[in-house]
C-alpha positions as CSV (number, residue, x, y, z in Angstrom):
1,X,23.6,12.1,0.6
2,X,24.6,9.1,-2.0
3,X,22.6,9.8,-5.3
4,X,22.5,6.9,-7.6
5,X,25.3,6.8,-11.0
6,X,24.1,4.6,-13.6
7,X,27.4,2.5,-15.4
8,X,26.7,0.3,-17.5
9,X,30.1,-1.7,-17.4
10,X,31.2,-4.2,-20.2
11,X,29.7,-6.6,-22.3
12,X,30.3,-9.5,-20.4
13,X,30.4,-12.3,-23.6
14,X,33.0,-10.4,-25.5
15,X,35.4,-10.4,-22.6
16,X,34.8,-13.4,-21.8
17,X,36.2,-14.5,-25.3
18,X,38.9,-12.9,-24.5
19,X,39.6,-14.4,-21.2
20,X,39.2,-18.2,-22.7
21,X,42.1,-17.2,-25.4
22,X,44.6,-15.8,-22.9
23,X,44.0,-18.8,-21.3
24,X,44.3,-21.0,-24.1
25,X,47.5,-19.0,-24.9
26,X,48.5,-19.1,-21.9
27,X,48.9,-22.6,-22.2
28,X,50.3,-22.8,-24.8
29,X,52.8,-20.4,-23.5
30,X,53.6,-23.2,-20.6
31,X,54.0,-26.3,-23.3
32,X,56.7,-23.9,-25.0
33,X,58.4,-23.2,-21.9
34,X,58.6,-26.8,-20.8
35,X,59.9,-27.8,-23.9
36,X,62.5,-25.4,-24.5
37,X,62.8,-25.0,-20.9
38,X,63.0,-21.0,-21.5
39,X,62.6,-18.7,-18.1
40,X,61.3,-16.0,-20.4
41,X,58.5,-18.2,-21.5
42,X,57.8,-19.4,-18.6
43,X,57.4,-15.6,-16.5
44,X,55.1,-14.8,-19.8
45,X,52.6,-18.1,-19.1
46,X,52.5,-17.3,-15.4
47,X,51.8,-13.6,-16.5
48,X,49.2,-14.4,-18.8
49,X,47.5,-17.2,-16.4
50,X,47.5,-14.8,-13.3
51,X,46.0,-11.7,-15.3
52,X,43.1,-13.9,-17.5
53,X,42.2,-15.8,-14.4
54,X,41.9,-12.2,-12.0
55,X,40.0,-10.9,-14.9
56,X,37.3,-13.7,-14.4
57,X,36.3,-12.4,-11.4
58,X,35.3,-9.2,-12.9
59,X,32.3,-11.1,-14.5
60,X,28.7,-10.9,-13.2
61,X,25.5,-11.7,-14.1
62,X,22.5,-9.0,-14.0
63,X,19.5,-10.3,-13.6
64,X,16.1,-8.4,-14.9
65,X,14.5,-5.8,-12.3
66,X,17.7,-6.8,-10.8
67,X,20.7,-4.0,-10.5
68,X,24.5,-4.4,-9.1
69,X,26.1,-1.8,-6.7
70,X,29.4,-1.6,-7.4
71,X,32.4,-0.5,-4.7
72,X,36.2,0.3,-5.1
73,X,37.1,-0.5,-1.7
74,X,34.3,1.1,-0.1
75,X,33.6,4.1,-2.4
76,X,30.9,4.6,-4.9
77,X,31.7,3.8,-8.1
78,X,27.8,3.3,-9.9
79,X,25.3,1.4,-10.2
80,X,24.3,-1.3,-13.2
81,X,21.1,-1.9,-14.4
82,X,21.6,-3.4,-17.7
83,X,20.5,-7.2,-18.2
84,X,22.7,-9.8,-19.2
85,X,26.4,-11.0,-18.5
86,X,28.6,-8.0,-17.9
87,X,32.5,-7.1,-16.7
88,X,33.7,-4.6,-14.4
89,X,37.2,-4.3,-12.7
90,X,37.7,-7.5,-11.1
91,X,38.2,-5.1,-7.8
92,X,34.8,-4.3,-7.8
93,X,32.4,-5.5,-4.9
94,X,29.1,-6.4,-6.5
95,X,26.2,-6.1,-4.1
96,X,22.9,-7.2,-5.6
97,X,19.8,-5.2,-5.1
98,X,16.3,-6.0,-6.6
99,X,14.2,-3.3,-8.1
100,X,11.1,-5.4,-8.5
101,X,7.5,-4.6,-6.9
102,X,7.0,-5.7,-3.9
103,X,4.4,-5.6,-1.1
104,X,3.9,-7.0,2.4
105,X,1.1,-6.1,5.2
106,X,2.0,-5.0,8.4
107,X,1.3,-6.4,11.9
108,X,-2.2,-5.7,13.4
109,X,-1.6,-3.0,15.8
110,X,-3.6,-2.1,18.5
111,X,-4.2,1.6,18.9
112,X,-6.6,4.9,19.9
113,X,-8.3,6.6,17.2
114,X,-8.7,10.1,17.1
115,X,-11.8,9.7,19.8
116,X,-9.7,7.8,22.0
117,X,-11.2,3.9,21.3
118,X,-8.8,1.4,20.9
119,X,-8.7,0.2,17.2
120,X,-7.0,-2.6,15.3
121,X,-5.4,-1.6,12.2
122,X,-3.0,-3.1,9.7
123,X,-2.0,-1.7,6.2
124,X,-1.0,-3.4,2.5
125,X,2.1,-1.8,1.1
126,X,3.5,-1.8,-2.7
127,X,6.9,-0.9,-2.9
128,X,10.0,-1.1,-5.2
129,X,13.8,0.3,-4.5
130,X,14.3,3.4,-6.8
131,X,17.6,4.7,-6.1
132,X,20.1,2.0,-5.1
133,X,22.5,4.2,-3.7
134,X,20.6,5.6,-1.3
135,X,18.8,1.8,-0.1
136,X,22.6,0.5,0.2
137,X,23.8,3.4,1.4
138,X,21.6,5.5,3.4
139,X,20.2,3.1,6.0
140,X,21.1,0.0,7.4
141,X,18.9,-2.4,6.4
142,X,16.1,-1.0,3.7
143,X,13.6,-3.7,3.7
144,X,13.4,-3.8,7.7
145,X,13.8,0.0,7.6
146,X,10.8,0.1,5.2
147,X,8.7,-2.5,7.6
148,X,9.3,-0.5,11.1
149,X,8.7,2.7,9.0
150,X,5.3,1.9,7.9
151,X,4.0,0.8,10.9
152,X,5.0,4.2,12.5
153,X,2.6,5.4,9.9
154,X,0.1,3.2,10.1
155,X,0.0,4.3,13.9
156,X,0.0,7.9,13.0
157,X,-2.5,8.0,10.7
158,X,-4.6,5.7,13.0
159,X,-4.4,8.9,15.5
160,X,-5.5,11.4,13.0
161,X,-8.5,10.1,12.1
162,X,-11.7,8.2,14.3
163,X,-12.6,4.9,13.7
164,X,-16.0,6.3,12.4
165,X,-18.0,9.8,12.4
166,X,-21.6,8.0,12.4
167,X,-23.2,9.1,9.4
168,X,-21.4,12.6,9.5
169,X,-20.0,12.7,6.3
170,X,-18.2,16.1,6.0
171,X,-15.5,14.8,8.8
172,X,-12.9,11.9,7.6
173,X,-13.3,8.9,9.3
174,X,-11.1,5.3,9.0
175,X,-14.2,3.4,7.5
176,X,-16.0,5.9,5.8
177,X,-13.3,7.6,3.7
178,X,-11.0,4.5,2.1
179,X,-10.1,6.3,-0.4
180,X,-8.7,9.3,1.4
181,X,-7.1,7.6,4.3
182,X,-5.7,5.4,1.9
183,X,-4.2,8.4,0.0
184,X,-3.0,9.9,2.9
185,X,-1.3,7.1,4.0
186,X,0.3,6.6,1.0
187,X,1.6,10.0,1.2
188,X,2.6,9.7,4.8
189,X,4.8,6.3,4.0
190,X,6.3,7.8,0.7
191,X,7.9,10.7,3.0
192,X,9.1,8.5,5.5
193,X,10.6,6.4,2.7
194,X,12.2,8.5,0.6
195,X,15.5,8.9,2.2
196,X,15.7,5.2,1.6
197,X,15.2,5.4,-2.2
198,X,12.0,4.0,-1.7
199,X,9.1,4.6,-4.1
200,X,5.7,3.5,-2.3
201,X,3.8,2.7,-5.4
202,X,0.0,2.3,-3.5
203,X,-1.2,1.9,0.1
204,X,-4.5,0.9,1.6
205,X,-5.6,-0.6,5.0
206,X,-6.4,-4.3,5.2
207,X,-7.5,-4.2,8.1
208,X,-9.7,-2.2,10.5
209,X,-11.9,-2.8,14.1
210,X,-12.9,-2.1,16.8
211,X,-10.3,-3.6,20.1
212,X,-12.1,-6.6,21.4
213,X,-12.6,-5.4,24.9
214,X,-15.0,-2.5,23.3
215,X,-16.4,-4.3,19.9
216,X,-19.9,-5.5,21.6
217,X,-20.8,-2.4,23.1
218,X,-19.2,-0.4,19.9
219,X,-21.6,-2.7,17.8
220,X,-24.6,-2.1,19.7
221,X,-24.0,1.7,19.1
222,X,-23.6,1.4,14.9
223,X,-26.7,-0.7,15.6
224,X,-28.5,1.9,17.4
225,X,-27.5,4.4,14.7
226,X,-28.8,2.4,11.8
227,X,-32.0,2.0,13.5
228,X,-32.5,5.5,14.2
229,X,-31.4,6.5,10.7
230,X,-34.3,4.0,9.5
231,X,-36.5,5.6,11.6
232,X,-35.5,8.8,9.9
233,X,-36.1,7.7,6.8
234,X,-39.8,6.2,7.7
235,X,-41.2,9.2,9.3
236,X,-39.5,11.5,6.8
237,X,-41.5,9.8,3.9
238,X,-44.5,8.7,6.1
239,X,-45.0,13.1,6.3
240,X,-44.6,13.0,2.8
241,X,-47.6,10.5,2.0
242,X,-49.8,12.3,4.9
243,X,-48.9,15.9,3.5
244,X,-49.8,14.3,-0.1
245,X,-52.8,12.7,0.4
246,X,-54.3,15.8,2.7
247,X,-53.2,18.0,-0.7
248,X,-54.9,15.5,-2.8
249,X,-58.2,15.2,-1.1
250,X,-58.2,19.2,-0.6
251,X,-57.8,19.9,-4.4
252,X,-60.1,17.8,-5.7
253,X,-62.6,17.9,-3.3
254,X,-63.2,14.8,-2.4
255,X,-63.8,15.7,1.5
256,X,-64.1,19.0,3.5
257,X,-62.4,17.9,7.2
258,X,-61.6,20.5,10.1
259,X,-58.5,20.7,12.1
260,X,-59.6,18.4,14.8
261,X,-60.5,15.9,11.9
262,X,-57.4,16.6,9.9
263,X,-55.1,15.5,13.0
264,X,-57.0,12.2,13.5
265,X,-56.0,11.6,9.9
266,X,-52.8,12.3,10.3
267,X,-52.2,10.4,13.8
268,X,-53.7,7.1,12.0
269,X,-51.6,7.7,8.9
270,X,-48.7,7.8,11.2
271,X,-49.3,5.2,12.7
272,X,-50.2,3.0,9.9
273,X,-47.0,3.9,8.0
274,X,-44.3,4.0,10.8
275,X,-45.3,1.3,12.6
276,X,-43.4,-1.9,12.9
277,X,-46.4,-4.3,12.4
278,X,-49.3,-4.5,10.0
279,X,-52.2,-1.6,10.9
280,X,-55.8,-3.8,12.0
281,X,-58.3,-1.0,11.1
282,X,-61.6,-0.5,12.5
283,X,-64.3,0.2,9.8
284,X,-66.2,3.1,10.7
285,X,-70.0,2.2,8.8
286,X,-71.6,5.6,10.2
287,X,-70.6,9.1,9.6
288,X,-66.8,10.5,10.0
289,X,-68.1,12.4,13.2
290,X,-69.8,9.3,15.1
């Protein structure tokens, strides 16, 4: 495996300065030589010409969050990450890689959850090349390499997990737990990755549902739970109210009432509470047993 060597080359500017005078001298080299019509004068201009203008092509520009890969005929010989115009030996290849931040979403892929329901699911990736020997080296192409990659996650984790646990909140689920999904995903793409010299920098799903074939009847079933989670909640604090009020009326003695007279109470309290429409009560102007 190809680790990445830092060089940092040499200033370009400076060499450059010294390029534009061999040149100049170089010239001046060939007005001597046609003047006094001297061989010597003239192999020292071609010379001079041929080694300033090879050495031009040693020049490159680094751009910032921007690094240069550089290759002696196919080996290794560093990496440069310093900004600004610098030289190398004019033999050099000089592949450009950027080290910036990037991101992209995948596809929507279609899928089973861990309950077996076809799901759509697609996923927001932030990523930036941290070793560029490895990215140039390692694989073919990194930035398709990092697109195929993720969505072999994304497909994974899809199959880890289901869609939804239905108010069950010990168990992970895609929709309830963001937070973890989105952590373990991160973690699953940063392993697949990291051959690649690819640091995955955050990961999150941007998109999750239900397949369209089972979205209506998977909808009437979330609506089916909320409704008998409401209900939960109504007759859990419609008890409440009938076990306080009985308390109430028993402590301060308000009323003495039996068991059978207790349970009316409680059946109309019920009913007044955790019904879906308004209570019309009948008003009772004789005693509580007529």
């Amino acid at each position: 495996m190809i680790r990445e060597q830092e060089t940092e080359g040499l200033p370009g500017w400076p060499v450059f300065w010294l390029i534009l005078g061999l040149l100049v001298f170089s010239g001046y080299t060939a007005v001597h030589a046609l003047s006094r019509q001297s061989v010597a004068f003239g192999l020292v201009w071609v010379a001079l010409f041929v080694v300033a203008f090879v050495c031009l092509f040693g020049l490159f520009v680094v751009n910032p969050n921007e690094a240069r890969v550089l290759q002696l005929f196919g080996a290794y010989r560093g990496t440069v990450r310093t900004a600004g115009m610098r030289w190398a030996s004019p033999f050099y290849s000089k592949r450009s890689i950027s080290v910036r931040v990037r991101n992209f979403e995948s596809a929507h892929l279609k899928v089973n959850d861990n309950d077996g329901n076809p799901i759509e699911i697609a996923a927001v990736v932030v990523w930036k090349v941290v070793d560029t020997a490895e990215a140039c080296f390692e694989v073919d192409d990194y930035d398709n390499y990092v697109r195929v990659q993720t969505e072999a996650a994304v497909r994974h984790l899809a199959t880890r997990y289901p869609y939804d646990t239905h108010d069950d909140d010990k168990h992970i689920s895609l929709r309830g737990s963001a937070e973890q999904v989105a952590k373990d995903l991160k973690g699953e793409i940063h392993d697949r990755l990291a051959k690649a010299g690819v640091e995955v920098i955050e990961a999150r799903l941007s998109h999750l549902a239900y397949a369209p074939e089972i979205a209506a009847s998977m909808l009437q079933r979330q609506q089916a739970g909320a409704i008998i989670a409401a209900r939960q909640k109504i007759v859990e604090g419609a008890v409440g109210m009938v076990e306080m009020a009985l308390e109430r009326l028993s402590s301060k003695h308000i009323v003495e009432l039996d068991e059978d007279r207790k349970a009316a109470m409680v059946s109309n309290l019920l009913v007044v509470l955790c019904g879906e429409r308004a209570a019309q009560p009948i008003v009772n102007t004789g005693t509580i047993y007529q």
